[in-house]
C-alpha positions in Angstrom: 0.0 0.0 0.0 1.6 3.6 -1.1 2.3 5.7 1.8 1.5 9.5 0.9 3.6 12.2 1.6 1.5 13.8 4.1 0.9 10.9 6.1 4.2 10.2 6.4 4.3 13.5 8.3 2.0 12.6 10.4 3.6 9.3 11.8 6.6 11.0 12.3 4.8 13.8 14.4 2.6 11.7 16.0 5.9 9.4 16.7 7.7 12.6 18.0 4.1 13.5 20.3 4.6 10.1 21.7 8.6 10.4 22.5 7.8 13.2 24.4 5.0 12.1 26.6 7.1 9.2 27.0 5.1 6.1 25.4 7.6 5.8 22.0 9.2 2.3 22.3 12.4 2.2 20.7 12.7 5.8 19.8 16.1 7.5 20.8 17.8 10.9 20.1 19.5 11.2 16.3 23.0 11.5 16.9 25.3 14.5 15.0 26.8 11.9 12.6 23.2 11.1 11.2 21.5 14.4 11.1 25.3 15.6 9.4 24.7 12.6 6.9 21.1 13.3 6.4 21.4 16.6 5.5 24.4 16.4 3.5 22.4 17.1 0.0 20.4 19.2 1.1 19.8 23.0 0.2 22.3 25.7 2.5 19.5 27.4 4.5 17.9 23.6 5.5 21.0 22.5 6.5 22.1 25.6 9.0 18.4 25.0 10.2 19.1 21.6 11.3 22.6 22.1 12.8 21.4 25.1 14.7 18.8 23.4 16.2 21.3 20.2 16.9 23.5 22.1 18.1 21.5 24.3 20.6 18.8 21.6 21.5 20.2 18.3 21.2 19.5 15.9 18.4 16.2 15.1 16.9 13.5 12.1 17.6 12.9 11.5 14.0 14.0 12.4 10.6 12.8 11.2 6.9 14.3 12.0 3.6 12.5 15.2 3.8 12.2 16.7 7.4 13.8 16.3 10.4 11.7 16.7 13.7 12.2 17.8 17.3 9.5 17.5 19.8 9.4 19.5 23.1 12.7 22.5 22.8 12.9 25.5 25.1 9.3 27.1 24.4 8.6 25.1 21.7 6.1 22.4 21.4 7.9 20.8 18.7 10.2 21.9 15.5 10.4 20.6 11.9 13.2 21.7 9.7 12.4 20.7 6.1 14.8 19.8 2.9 12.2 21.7 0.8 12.9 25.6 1.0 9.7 28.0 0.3 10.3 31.1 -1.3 9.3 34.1 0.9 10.2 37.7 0.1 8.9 39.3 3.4 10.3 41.1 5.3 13.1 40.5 2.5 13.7 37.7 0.2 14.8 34.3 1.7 13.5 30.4 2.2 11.6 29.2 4.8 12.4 25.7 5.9 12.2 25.7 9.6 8.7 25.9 11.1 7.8 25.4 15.0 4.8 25.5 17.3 3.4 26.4 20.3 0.0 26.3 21.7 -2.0 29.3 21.3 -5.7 30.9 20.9 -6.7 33.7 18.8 -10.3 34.8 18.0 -12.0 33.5 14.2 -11.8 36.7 13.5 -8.3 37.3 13.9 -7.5 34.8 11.3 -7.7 37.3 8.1 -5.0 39.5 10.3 -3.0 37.4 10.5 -3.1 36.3 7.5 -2.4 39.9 6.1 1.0 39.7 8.6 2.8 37.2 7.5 2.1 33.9 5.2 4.6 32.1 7.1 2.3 32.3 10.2 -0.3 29.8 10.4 -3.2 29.5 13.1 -5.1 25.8 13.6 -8.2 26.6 15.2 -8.8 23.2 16.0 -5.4 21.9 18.0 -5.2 25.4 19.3 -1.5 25.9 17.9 0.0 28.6 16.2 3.1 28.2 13.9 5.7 30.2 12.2 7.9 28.8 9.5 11.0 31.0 8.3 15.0 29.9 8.4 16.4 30.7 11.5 14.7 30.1 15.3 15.2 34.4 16.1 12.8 35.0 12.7 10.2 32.6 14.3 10.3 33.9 18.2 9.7 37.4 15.7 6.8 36.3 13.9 4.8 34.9 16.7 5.8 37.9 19.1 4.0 40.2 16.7 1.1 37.8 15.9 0.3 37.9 19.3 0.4 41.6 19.1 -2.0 42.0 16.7 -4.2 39.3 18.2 -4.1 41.3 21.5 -4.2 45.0 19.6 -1.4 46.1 20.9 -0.1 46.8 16.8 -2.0 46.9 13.9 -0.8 44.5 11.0 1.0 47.2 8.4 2.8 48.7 12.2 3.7 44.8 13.1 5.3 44.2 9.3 7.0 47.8 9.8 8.6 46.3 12.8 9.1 43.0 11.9 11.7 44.5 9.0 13.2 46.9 11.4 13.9 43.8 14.0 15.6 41.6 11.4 17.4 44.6 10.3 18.6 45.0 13.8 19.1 41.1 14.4 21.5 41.0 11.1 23.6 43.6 11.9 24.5 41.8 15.8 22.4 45.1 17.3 19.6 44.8 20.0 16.5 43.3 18.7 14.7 41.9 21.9 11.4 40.4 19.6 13.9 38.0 18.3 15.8 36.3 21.0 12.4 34.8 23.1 9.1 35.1 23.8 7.8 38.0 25.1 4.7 36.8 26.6 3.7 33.7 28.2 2.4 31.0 25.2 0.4 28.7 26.9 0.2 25.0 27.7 -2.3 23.0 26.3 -6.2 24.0 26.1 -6.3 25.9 23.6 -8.0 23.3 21.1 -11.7 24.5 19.5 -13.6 21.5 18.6 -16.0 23.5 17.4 -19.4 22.4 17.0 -21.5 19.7 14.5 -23.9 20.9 12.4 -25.6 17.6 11.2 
């Protein structure tokens, strides 16, 4: 039976959600040898993606030809660095190949907003997460610092893009740029799923 694409990403996050509640059998940290190999053909921008994150957090609980995955990192609720880049020309041009997730809740309405932000940023209503995908981990803490800005009105979406440039900017050239280096409010953990409701 052919295995698609998409549902080999979710056994390997669902095998990742398991390894970190502790109910994986058999399911042990990738050592630097075999994230170095597995990346070795890869593009430039995955590759730094995925030895940053080695390097910083330990290595990985699972990898395919075409992602490798981190569960539970610092704030994060899990990380996927992926050989396919995405061409993103916001704030400037770039790839995107690392996305990461934490749990969060935003209003229905807040969607289109966000949307308008930054395409990189994606909110599932339904798991209550919120994810940003760009190349490097400062970008992401960036994104999702000024989603939840807009989200809580504290900046509309053309100020939050205005200062989403300015930080990167700042973050390039080794200056000050405090939206990049954490979170700077408390994402939450766990209950922030909307199940919504039936309808038949």
């Amino acid at each position: 039976m052919k295995i698609t694409k998409q549902l080999a990403i979710l056994v390997i996050v669902a095998s990742v959600a398991a390894t970190s509640q502790g109910s994986a059998q058999g399911m042990g940290k990738m050592s630097r040898a075999q994230v170095q190999k597995a990346v070795a053909g890869w593009p430039r921008a995955a590759r730094d993606a995925a030895m940053y994150m080695m390097n910083k957090y330990g290595g990985p609980s699972a990898m395919s030809a075409d992602m490798i995955v981190w569960g539970k990192t610092g704030a994060w609720k899990r990380t996927i660095v992926y050989r396919v880049e995405h061409q993103h020309n916001f704030p400037g041009p770039h790839t995107d190949v690392m996305q990461q997730w934490i749990d969060y809740k935003a209003p229905p309405e807040m969607f289109d907003e966000l949307a308008q932000y930054d395409g990189s940023v994606v909110l599932e209503r339904t798991s209550g997460e919120i994810s940003a995908r760009c190349d490097k981990e400062g970008a992401n803490f960036l994104a999702l610092n000024l989603a939840n800005e807009i989200v809580t009105g504290k900046r509309s979406v053309s100020d939050a893009r205005k200062m989403y440039g300015a930080q990167i900017m700042a973050m390039k050239a080794h200056k000050p740029a405090p939206y990049t280096e954490k979170f700077l409010f408390a994402p939450a953990m766990g209950g922030t799923g909307d199940v919504d409701h039936p309808e038949m």
